[in-house]
FIMARMI-658523 format. One record per residue (C-alpha): residue in one letter; y, x, z. Coordinates in steps of 0.5 Angstrom, whole numbers, plus 500, padded with zeros to 3 digits. Each point is the difference from the previous one (the first is absolute). Layout:
N
aYXZ ...
This chain:
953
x456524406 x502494502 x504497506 x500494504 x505497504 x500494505 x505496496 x499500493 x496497495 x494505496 x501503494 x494505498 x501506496 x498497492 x507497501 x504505502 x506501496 x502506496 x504505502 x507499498 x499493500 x507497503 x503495504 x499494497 x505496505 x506504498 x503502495 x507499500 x505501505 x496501507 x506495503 x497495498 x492498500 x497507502 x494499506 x493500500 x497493501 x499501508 x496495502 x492500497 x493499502 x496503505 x495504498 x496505503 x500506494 x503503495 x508500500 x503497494 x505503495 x505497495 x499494496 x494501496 x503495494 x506506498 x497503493 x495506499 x503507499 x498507498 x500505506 x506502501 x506500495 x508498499 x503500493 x505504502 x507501496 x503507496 x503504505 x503507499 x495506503 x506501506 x500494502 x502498507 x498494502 x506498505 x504499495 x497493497 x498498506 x507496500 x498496493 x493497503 x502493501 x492497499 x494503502 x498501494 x505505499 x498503506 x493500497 x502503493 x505506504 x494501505 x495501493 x505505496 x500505508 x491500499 x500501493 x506506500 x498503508 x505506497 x506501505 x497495503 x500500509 x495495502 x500500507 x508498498 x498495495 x494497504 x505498505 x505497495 x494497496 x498497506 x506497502 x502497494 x493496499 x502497507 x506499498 x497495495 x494497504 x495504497 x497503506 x493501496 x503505496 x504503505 x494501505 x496503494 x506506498 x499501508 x493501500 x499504494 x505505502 x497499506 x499507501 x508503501 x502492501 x495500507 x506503505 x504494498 x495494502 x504498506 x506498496 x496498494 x498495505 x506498503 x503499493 x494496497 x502495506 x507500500 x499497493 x495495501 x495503499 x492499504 x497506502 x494497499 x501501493 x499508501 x494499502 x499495494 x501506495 x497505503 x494495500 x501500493 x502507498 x494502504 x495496496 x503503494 x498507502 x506502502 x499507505 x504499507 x500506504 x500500509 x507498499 x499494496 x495497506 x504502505 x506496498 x495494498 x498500507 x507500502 x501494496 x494497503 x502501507 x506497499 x496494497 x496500506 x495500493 x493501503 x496499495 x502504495 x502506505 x493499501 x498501493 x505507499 x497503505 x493499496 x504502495 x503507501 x493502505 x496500492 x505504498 x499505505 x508498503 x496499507 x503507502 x507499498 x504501507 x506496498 x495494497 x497500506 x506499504 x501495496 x495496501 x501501507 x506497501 x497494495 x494499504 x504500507 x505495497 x495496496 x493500504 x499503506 x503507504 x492501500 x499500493 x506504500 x496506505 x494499495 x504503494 x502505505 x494502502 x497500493 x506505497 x496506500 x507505499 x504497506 x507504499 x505499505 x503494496 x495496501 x499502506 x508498502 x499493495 x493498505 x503501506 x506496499 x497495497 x496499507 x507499502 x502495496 x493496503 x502502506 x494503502 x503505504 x493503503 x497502493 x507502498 x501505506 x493502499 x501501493 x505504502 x497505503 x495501496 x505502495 x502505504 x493502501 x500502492 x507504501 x503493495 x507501501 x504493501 x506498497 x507499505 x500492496 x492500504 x502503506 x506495501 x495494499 x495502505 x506502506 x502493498 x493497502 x500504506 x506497502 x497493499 x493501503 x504505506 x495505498 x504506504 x494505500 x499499492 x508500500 x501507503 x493503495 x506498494 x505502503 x497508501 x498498493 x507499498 x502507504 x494503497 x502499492 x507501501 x500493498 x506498507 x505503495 x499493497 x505495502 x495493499 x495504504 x504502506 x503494500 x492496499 x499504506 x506498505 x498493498 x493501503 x501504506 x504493501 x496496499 x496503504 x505500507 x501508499 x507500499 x501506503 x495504494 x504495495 x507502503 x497508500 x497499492 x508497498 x503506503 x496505497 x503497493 x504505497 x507496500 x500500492 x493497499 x503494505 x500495495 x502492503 x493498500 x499505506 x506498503 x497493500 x493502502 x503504506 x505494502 x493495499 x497505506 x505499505 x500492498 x493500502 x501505506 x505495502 x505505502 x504498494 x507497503 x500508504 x499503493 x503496494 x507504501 x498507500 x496499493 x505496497 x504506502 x495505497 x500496494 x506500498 x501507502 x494501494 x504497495 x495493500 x502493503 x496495502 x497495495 x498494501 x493501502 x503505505 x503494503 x494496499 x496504505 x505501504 x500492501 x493499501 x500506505 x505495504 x496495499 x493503502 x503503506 x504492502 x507503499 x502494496 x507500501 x500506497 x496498494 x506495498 x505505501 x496505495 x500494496 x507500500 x501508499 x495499494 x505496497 x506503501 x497506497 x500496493 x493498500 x497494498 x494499505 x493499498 x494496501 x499505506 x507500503 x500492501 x494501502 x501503506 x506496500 x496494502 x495502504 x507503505 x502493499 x494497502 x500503506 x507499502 x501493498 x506501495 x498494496 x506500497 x501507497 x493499497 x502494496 x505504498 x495506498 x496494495 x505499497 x501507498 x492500499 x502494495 x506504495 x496506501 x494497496 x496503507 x497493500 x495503495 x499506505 x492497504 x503504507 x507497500 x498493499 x494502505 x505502505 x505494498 x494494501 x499503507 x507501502 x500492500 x493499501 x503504508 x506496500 x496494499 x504498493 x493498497 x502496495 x505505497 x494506502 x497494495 x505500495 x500508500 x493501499 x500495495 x505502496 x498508500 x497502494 x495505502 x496498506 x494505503 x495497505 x505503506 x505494498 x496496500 x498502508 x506500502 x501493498 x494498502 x501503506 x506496502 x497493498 x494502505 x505502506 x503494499 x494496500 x501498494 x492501498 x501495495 x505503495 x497507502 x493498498 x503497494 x503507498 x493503501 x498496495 x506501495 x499508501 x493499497 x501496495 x506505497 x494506501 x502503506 x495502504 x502498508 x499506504 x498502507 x507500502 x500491497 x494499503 x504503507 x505496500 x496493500 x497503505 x505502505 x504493498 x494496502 x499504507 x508500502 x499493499 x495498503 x496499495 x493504502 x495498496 x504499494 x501507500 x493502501 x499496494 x504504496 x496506503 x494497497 x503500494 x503507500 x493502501 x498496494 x505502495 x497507501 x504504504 x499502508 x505497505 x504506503 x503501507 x506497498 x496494498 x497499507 x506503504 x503494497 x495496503 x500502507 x507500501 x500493497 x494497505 x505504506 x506498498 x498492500 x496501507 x493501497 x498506504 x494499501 x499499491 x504507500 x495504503 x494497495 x504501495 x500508501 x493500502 x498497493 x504506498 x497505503 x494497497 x503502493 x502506502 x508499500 x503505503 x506498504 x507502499 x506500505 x502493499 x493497501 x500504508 x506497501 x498492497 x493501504 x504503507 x505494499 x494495499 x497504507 x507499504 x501492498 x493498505 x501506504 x493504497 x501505504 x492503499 x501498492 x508504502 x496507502 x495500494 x506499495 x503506504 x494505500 x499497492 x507503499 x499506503 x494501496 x504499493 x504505503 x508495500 x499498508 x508505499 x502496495 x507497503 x497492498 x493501502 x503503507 x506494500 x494495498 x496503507 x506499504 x500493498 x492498501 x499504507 x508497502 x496493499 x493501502 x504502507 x498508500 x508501500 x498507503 x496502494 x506497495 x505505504 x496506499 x499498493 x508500499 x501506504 x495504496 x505498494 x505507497 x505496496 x500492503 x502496495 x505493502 x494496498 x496504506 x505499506 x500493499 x493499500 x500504506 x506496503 x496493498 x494503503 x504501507 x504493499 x493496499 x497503506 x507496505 x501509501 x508499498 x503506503 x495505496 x503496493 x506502502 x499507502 x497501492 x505497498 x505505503 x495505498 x500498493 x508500500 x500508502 x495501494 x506498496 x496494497 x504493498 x497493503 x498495496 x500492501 x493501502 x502505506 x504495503 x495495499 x496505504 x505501505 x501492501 x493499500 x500506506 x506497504 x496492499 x494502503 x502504506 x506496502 x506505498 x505495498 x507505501 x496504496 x497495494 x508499500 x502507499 x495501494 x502494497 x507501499 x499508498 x496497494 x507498496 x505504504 x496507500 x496499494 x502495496 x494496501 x500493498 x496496505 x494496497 x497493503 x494506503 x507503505 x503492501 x492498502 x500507505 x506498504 x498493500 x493502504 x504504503 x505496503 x495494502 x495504503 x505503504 x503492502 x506501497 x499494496 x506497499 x502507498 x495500494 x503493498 x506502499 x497506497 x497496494 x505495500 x505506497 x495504496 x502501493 x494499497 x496493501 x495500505 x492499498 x495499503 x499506504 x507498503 x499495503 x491501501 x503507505 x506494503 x494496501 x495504503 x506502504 x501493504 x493499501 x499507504 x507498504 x499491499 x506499497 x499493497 x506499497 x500505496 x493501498 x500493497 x507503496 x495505497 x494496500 x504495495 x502505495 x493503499 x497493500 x504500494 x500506498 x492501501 x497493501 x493502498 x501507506 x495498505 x503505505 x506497500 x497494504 x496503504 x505504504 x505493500 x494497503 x498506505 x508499502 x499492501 x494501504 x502504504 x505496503 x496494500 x503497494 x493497498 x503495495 x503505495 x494504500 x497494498 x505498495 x500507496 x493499500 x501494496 x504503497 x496506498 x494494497 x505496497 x502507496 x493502499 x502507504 x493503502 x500507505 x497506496 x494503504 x502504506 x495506502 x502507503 x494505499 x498507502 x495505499 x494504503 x498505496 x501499493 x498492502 x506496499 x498494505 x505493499 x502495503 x503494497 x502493502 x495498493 x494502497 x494502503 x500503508 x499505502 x493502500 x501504508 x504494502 x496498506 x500507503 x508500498 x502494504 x494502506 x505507500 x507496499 x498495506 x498507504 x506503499 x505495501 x497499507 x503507501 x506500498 x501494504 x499505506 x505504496 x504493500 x500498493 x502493500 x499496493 x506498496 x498493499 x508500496 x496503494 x496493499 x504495496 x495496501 x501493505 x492501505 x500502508 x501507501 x492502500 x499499493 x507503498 x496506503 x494500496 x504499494 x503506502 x494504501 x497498493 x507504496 x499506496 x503505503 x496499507 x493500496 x501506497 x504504505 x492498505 x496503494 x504506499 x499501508 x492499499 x499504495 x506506500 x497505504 x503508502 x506498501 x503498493 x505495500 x499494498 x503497493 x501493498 x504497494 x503493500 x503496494 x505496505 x504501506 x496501506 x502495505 x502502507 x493498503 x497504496 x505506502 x500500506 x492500501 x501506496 x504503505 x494498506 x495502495 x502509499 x502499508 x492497502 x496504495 x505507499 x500498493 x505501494 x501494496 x505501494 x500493497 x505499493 x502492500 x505498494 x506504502 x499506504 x495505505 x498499506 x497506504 x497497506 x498505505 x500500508 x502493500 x507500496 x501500494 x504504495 x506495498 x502499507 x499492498 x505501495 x497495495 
């Protein structure tokens, strides 16, 4: 027989060496010269053995010196000082074998041929006295390679003694077979399992299993079934070495369905197996197939090991029965508890999250055991903290692991940092590097992972830079996180640049790499950017998933590309992308922004079909949409079904209310929320402040804002002083909102001074107003609003010289009014009216309708505000410029086309002017109509002439 291998050169059988041919390499001292030359030729057969060149040699024979006919070979051992000696020694045992225990010398010849670098020889005293030296093979191995030796080599010698006739039983095949395995050596596995099938080995169990194991690691786990299939004797090892090999493979469907074969043929698996398949469960939270094991377990009597009870705790929790896990641990006999299963029972109680009510006992319970906690005890306890949000608690764990003695692990500082993140003590985590860095962690992927990120969130990306850098082992989630943070930077340049880096070095990018672009790209703005990158997932061969699309559609909302939103889900459902939580509530947000109340309700009867429509962020997501598509009713009863109310969801509710002008209904929430014993945010008050502005409650707004500091240490932001502002000035305490911003501890935006301004246009404060309008000249010179509302002031006191001058103005600086439109929709049409672009296609029914309605709330006594025209002409064409706004065109379609009774909405990207406002009034008294129309800043609900914010806008 001859054997190929990939990696080496040819040699065929007529140049085999003889027998006791030696290594040529070597024959001094092993310190010096002693390896095998490890770089030769590619070749597709035969292995080579030593050098050819050494002299020809009779079969096997040593000169050996006179010994005594006791002799005891030990006693020179300590005179060999060259291998010739060695030789000589080893010679006189052969030729006087009386006395003489092999099995002993064979392990002491051994040695000392090593010893010497003569790794030919040694090998050869191992396999001629193979048969009582093949329980050693495991520390033949390590030996030979702790001395320098090739494993290839074996099979070399093998290779040589086999062709010289050399009988081998099935035990010598099996260890060849593990040498190759450990080689990952196909080809000349491939030729063993020739070899010893002509020899009539094919029914040799063990052989078998061995070959199993090669073929799984080597080849292919099908190839692997194939040999079991095959094995006419299939005993209960080679039933347990099939099964577990399916698990390595992680093809967990054949393993579970091999298992019950097993079963079927009363083949009875080994503890080490049931352990393996408990695990896998747990992974693949296959709690069915899990409690089969456990009756299993129960029915061989196999409980009473302490590995299996603690492999079946870990499954009941990973599997969130913690309840069966706590029940199996407490059914332990005291005395088989060992700390792994006090680890197990403590990871449960993380996983359940109920591990800050627990810790103490256990830790009571163990000492009582007489066991302490180790530091995989604490580890757990850590990443309990962390799963459940307790991150105070993961630092002070930290700390207690610290004062117990422990030197903390890759795992401790791990869940350290992802405390730290989430809390913002940058400081501390600076202190944990350093700790990482004379630790030597910074060799640990996860440590280093976890530290990248850390800065990466702290927007430290230059030293995120240097750590990732710096690390010495890197996996492709450290490149993730880096390139993560250079695309949510905006940083696409640096972030492709690593991209390519990370394939250069041979690191694949994964799903995760490609996600990160996408989402970065679309926080940014940058939508087809990110569909690029989508493409190019697809033809790097993956699939993008629902994170990939997610980040898509969240991207497209975020940056006010609604309607580009909604295209991209469709295109995911035409790839069959199932949605997840995330990706309900990115597309409801891409409904509330335009007030899509139609494309709302499909969503909400899409989630109730998922199944999620009760998650608490789907449920917050469908107060803000249907709060913003006017339906406030419809946003109570989806709030009040809610059991547990999270802080999220009382200001969502609260803003819904606020935006709606209803201002006593945020503060009873509010109220409400207080008794749940629930603590406001800065958000809360921003909802409450924005209440208090739209519904004129000035000695309440005051009350709330002073609350923020003094009842809730709240820090007012720029939002709360923008709120009191509105407030103030709307309210026609213009001078009081002066003074307010002149002591304001924060410099005043542009904001600021927008609400000061749009405050002295309602009550035409000139003085004032031309205060605010310098500052946001300044501020925002290209901000075309801003010279509108200063022109609307100075037209309606006739003061035609400064409208003309800030229209100069506006040329000179190149400062151009975006599009004003304001739409609404019958049925699933959406129908816009728009300053540009094409008309309407119904203009002239449109205006036919207007002119009619007009003449009938003139009756009403409708006089037209010609204030709202900045324009210099005579009052009539004033009020045909009056006719042609947005506002009024969509309100007259809406009332043509609605019928039943169902209001009419309309949604304007500016702010209604008063004209406007007032004929909405007339209109829902003429026509007994609903009108809901969502301006730039608020709702006004308009119903039987009069509209919900008491003009309070």
């Amino acid at each position: 027989m001859t054997f190929c291998n990939f990696s080496k050169h040819p040699i065929f059988m007529d140049n085999l060496s003889p027998l006791h041919h030696l290594n040529p390499y070597s024959h001094q001292n092993p310190k010096r010269n002693h390896m095998l030359p490890k770089s030769l030729p590619p070749s597709s057969i035969s292995l080579p053995i030593p050098d050819t060149h050494s002299p020809p040699s009779s079969p096997i024979q040593f000169s050996p010196p006179k010994v005594s006919p006791f002799f005891h070979p030990f006693d020179e051992f300590n005179e060999l000082t060259t291998l010739n000696s060695v030789k000589e020694m080893h010679a006189q045992m052969v030729k006087n074998p009386k006395n003489v225990n092999f099995t002993t010398i064979d392990g002491t010849m051994m040695r000392n041929y090593l010893e010497f670098g003569d790794f030919v020889s040694a090998i050869k005293v191992f396999f001629v006295g193979f048969a009582r030296n093949y329980l050693l093979y495991n520390s033949f191995v390590e030996e030979f390679e702790s001395f320098g030796g090739d494993p290839f080599e074996i099979l070399v010698v093998f290779n040589e003694l086999h062709s010289k006739g050399v009988e081998f039983d099935s035990k010598a095949f099996t260890f060849i077979l593990k040498i190759c395995m450990a080689l990952k050596d196909l080809c000349v596995g491939l030729e063993i399992h020739a070899c010893f099938i002509k020899k009539g080995f094919h029914d040799d169990v063990h052989l078998n299993c061995a070959l199993i194991n090669f073929y799984e690691k080597c080849w292919s786990i099908d190839k692997a079934n194939q040999v079991f299939y095959e094995t006419p004797n299939q005993e209960d090892f080679l039933w347990n070495t099939i099964v577990m090999a399916n698990l390595r493979s992680e093809k967990w469907k054949n393993a579970l369905e091999l298992f019950g074969n097993m079963q079927r043929v009363s083949a009875k698996a080994t503890p080490g197996l049931i352990v393996k398949m408990l695990q896998a469960c747990g992974k693949l939270r296959a709690l069915d197939e899990g409690k089969q094991l456990h009756g299993y377990a129960l029915r061989f009597g196999l409980v009473s090991n302490t590995r299996v009870c603690n492999s079946i705790i870990s499954m009941y929790s990973r599997n969130k029965r913690f309840k069966l896990a706590k029940s199996v641990f407490d059914s332990m006999e005291v005395c088989n508890r060992n700390l792994s299963s006090w680890n197990s029972i403590i990871s449960s109680y993380t996983v359940d999250g109920c591990l800050s009510d627990a810790f103490d006992i256990i830790v009571k319970e163990m000492e009582c055991s007489g066991i302490k906690p180790d530091i995989i005890t604490w580890n757990s306890v850590m990443l309990g903290y962390v799963l459940q949000g307790s991150f105070e608690m993961v630092l002070t764990s930290f700390r207690s692991l610290c004062n117990a003695g422990f030197k903390p692990d890759s795992c401790s500082v791990t869940s350290a940092l992802k405390a730290i993140i989430e809390l913002g003590f940058f400081k501390l985590g600076k202190e944990i590097h350093g700790y990482i860095m004379k630790s030597n962690l910074n060799c640990d992927v996860y440590a280093c992972t976890t530290l990248v990120d850390m800065y990466v969130k702290n927007d430290c990306l230059e030293k995120a830079h240097a750590v990732f850098r710096h690390a010495k082992n890197k996996n492709v989630c450290t490149w993730n996180s880096l390139i993560s943070g250079y695309s949510y930077k905006g940083l696409f340049g640096d972030a492709e640049k690593l991209l390519n880096q990370m394939e250069e070095e041979g690191i694949k990018p994964d799903l995760v790499t490609w996600n990160c672009l996408v989402s970065g790209y679309s926080m940014g703005g940058r939508i087809e950017e990110a569909l690029a990158v989508m493409n190019q997932i697809k033809s790097s061969g993956i699939t993008p998933d629902v994170v990939s699309w997610t980040a898509l559609i969240s991207g497209c909302s975020q940056n006010g590309k609604y309607t580009d939103a909604l295209k991209v889900f469709s295109q995911s459902q035409a790839e069959n992308v199932k949605p997840n939580l995330t990706t309900i509530c990115s597309l409801l947000c891409a409904c509330a922004g335009p007030s899509l109340l139609k494309k709302g309700e499909e969503i909400h009867c899409f989630s109730m079909k998922l199944g999620i429509v009760d998650d608490i962020y789907v449920a917050t997501a469908l107060i803000d949409m249907y709060s913003k598509a006017g339906k406030l009713e419809v946003a109570h009863n989806v709030f009040s079904k809610i059991q547990e109310k999270t802080l999220p969801c009382w200001n969502c509710m609260m803003m819904g209310y606020a935006i709606h002008g209803h201002g006593e209904e945020v503060m009873i929430l509010y109220d409400k929320m207080r008794d749940k014993r629930i603590r406001p945010d800065a958000i809360t008050f921003t909802a409450l402040l924005s209440g208090c502005k739209n519904s004129g409650l000035v000695d309440e707004g005051w009350k709330y804002f002073d609350s923020m500091q003094e009842d809730y240490n709240i820090i007012p932001t720029i939002e709360h002083y923008c709120c009191m502002v509105d407030l103030l000035g709307k309210a026609g305490f213009l001078d009081e909102a002066s003074d307010f911003i002149k002591t304001m501890p924060i410099k005043p935006d542009a904001s600021i001074w927008g609400a000061l301004l749009t405050s002295c246009r309602i009550h035409k404060n000139i003085k004032l107003a031309e205060v605010a309008a310098e500052k946001l000249f300044k501020m925002e010179p290209k901000n075309s609003a801003n010279y509108v509302l200063m022109m609307n002031l100075y037209s309606s006191l006739n003061q035609w010289d400064d409208v003309e001058r800030l229209k100069r103005s506006m040329i000179t600086l190149a400062v151009k009014s975006p599009p004003v439109w304001s739409w609404t929709q019958v049925n699933q049409s959406i129908h816009v009216f728009s300053t540009y672009g094409k008309p309407h296609p119904e203009e002239g029914e449109i205006y036919f309708e207007l002119y009619r309605l007009i003449s009938e709330i003139r009756n009403l006594g409708y006089v037209a505000d010609l204030n709202c025209v900045c324009q210099n002409i005579d009052d009539n064409e004033k009020e045909k410029v009056l006719l042609s706004h947005t506002e009024k065109l969509a309100m007259v379609y809406g009332v043509m086309k609605m019928k039943g009774g169902s209001p009419i909405r309309v949604v304007k990207n500016t702010r209604i002017c008063r004209d406007c406002h007032t004929v909405a009034k007339y209109i829902s008294l003429a026509r007994n109509c609903e009108i809901l129309l969502r301006d730039y800043g608020r709702f006004h609900h308009f119903k039987d002439g009069k509209c919900a914010c008491n003009d309070c806008w």
